[in-house]
FIKOL-943207 format. One line per 8 residues: number of its first residue (from 1); for each residue x, y, z of N, C-alpha, C. Coordinates in Angstrom, 1 decimal. Layout:
<nodes>
NUM = X Y Z X Y Z X Y Z; ... $
</nodes>
This chain:
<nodes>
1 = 55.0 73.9 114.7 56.4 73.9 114.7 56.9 75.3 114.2; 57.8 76.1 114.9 58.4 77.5 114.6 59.0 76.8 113.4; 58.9 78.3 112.7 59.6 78.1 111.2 61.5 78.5 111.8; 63.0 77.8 111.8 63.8 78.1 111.5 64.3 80.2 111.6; 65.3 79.7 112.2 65.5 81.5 112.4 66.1 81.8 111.4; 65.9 83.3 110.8 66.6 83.1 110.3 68.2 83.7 110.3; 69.1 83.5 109.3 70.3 83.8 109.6 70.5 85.6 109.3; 71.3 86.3 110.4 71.7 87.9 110.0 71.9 88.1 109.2 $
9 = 72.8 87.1 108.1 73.6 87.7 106.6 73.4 86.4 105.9; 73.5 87.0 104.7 74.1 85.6 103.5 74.9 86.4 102.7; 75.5 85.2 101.9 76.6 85.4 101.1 76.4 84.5 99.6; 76.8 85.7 98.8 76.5 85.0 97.3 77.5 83.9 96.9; 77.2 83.2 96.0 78.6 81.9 95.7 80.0 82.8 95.1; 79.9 84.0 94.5 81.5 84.0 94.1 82.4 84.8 96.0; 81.1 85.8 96.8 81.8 85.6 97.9 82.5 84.6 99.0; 81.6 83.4 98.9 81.9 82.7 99.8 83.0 81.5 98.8 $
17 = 83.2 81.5 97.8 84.3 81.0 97.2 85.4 82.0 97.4; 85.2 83.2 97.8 86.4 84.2 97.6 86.8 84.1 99.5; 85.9 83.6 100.3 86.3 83.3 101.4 87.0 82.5 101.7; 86.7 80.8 101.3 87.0 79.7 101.0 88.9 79.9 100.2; 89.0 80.8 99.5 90.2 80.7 98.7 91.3 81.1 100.1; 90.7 82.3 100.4 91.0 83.2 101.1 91.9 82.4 102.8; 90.7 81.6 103.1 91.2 80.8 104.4 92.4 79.9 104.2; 91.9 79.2 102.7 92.9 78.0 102.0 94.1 78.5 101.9 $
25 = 94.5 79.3 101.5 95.7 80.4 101.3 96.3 80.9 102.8; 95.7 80.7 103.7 96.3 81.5 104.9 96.8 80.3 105.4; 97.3 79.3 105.3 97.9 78.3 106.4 98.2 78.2 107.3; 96.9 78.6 108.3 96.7 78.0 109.6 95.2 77.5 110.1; 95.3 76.9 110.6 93.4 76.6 110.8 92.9 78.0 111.5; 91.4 78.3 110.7 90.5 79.9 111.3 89.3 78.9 111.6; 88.5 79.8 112.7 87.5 79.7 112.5 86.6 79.8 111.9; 87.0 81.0 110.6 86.5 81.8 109.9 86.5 83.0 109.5 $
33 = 85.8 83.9 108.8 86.0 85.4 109.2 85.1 86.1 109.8; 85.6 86.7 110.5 85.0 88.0 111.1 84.2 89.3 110.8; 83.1 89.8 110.7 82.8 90.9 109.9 82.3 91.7 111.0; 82.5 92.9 111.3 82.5 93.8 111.8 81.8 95.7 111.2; 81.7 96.3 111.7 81.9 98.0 111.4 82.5 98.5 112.4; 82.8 99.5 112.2 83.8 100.6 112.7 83.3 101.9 112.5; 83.3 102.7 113.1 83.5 104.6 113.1 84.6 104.5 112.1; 84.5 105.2 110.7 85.2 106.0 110.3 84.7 106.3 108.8 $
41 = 85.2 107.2 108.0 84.8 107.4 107.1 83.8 108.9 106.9; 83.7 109.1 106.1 83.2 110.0 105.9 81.5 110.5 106.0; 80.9 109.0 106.3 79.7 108.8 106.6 79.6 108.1 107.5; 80.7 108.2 108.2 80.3 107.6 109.6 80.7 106.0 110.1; 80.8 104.9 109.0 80.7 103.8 109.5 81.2 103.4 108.4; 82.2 102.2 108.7 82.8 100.9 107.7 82.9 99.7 107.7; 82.8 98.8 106.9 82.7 97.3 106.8 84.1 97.2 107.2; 84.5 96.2 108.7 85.6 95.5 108.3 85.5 93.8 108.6 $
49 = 86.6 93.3 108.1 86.6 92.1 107.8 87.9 91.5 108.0; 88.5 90.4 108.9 89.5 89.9 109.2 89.3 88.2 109.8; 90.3 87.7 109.3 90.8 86.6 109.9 89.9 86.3 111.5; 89.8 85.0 111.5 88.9 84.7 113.1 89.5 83.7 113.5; 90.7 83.6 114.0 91.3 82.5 115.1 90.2 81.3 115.7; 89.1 82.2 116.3 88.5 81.6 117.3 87.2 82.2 117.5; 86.2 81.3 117.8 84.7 82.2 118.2 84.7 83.3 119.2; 84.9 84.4 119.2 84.0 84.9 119.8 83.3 84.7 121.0 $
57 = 83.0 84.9 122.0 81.7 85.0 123.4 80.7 85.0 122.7; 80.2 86.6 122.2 79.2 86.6 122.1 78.9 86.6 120.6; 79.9 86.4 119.5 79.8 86.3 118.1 78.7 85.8 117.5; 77.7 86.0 116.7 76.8 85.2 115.8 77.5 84.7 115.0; 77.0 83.2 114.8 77.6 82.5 113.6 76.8 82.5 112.3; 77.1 82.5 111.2 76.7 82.6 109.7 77.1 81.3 109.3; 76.5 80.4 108.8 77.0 79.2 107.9 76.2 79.3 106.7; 77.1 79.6 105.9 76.2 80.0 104.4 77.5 78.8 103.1 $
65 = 76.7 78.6 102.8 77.8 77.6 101.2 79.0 77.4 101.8; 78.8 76.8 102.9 80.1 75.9 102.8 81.1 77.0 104.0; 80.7 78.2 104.7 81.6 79.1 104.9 81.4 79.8 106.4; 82.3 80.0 106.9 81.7 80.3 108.7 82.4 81.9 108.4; 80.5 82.5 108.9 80.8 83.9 109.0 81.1 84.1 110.3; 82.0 84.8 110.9 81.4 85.5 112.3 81.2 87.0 112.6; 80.1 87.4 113.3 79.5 88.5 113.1 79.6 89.1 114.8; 80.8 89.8 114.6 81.1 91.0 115.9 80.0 91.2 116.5 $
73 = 79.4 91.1 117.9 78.0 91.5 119.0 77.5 92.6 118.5; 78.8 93.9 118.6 78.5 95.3 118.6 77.9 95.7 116.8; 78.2 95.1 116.0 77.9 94.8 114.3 76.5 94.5 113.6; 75.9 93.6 114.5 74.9 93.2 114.4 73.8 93.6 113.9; 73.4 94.7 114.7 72.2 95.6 114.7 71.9 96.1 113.2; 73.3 96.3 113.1 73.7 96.9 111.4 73.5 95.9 110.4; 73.5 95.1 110.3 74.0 94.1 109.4 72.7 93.0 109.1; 71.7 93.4 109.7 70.5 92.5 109.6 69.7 92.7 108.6 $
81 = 70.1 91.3 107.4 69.4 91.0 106.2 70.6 91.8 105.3; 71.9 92.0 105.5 73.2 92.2 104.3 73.3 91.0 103.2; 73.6 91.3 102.5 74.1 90.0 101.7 75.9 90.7 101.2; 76.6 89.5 101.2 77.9 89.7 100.9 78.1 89.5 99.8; 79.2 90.3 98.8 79.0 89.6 97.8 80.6 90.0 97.7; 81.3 89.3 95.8 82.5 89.7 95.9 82.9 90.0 94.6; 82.9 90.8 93.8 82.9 91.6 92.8 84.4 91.4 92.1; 84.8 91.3 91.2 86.0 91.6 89.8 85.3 93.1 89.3 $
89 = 86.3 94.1 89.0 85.8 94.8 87.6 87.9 95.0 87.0; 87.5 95.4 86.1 88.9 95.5 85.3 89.7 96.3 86.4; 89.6 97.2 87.3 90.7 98.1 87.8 90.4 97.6 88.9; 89.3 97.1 89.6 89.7 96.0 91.1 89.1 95.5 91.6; 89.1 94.5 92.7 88.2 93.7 93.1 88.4 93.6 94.9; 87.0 93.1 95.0 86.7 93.1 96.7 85.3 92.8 96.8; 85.4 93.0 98.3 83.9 92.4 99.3 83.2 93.5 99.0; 81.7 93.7 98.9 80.4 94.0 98.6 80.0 93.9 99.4 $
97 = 79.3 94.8 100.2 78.0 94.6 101.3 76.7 95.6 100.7; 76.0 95.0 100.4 74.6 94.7 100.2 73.8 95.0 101.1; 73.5 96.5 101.9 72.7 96.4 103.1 71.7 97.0 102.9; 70.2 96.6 103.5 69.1 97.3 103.3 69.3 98.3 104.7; 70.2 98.6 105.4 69.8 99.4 106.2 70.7 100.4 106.6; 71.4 100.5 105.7 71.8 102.2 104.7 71.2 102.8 104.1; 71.4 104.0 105.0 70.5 105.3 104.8 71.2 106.0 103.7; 72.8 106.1 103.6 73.1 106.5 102.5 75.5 106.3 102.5 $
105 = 75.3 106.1 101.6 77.3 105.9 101.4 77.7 107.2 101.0; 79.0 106.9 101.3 80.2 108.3 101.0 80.0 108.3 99.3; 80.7 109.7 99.0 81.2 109.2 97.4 82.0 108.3 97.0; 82.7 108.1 97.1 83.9 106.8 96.8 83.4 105.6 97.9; 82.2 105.5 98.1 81.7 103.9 98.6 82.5 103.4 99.6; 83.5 104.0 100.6 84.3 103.5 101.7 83.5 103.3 102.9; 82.2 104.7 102.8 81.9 104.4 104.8 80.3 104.7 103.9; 79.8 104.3 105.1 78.2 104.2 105.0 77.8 104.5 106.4 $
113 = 76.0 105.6 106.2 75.6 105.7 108.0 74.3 104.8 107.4; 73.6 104.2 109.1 72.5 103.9 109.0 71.6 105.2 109.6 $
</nodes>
C-alpha cells in the first residue's frame, strides 16, 4: 500500500486560527485562501495571500487544522515543504513563510529568490 502524498504546505495552529478568524470576519462564504508569489521586491519574489471565492482549475488544495489552503499552479514549485506560520511581536503582526527553498531574503524580509 503507497504511503499517502504528501501535502505542499502546512500551517502551524496560531496560523491557521489566524485564517479561521480571518474568513469568520469576512461575511461571505470563501473557499479559502489563496497563497500565491509574485515578481517583486527586491529579491525577486513575494508571498501573496488573498481571499478565494472559489477553487481554482488547476489550484492544489491544503487541508491542514481545520483550514482550506489554496495554492496558485504557477506557486507551487516554490512552496514545496513551507510551513505557514503567524507571528504577534509588540510593533506587528502577520503571515510567516517558512521556506526551505530560499536561497536568500531582502533586508526588511518583503521578497525572497529561490
Amino acid at each position: 500500500m503507497a504511503a499517502p502524498a504528501r501535502q505542499i504546505m502546512e500551517l502551524t495552529d496560531p496560523a491557521a486560527a489566524r485564517v479561521k478568524e480571518l474568513l469568520n470576519k469576512r461575511g461571505k462564504p470563501s473557499a479559502g485562501v489563496r497563497i500565491g508569489v509574485r515578481t517583486a521586491g527586491c529579491s525577486g519574489m513575494q508571498y501573496t495571500l488573498e481571499y478565494a471565492d472559489e477553487k481554482g482549475k488547476y489550484d492544489e488544495v491544503v487541508e491542514d487544522k481545520g483550514v482550506t489552503v489554496l495554492v496558485d499552479p504557477k506557486a507551487v514549485m516554490f512552496l514545496i515543504g513551507t510551513k505557514m506560520d503567524f507571528e504577534t511581536d509588540k510593533l506587528k503582526s502577520g503571515f510567516v513563510f517558512i521556506n526551505p527553498n530560499e536561497k536568500a531574503r531582502c533586508g526588511c524580509g518583503e521578497s525572497f529568490h529561490v
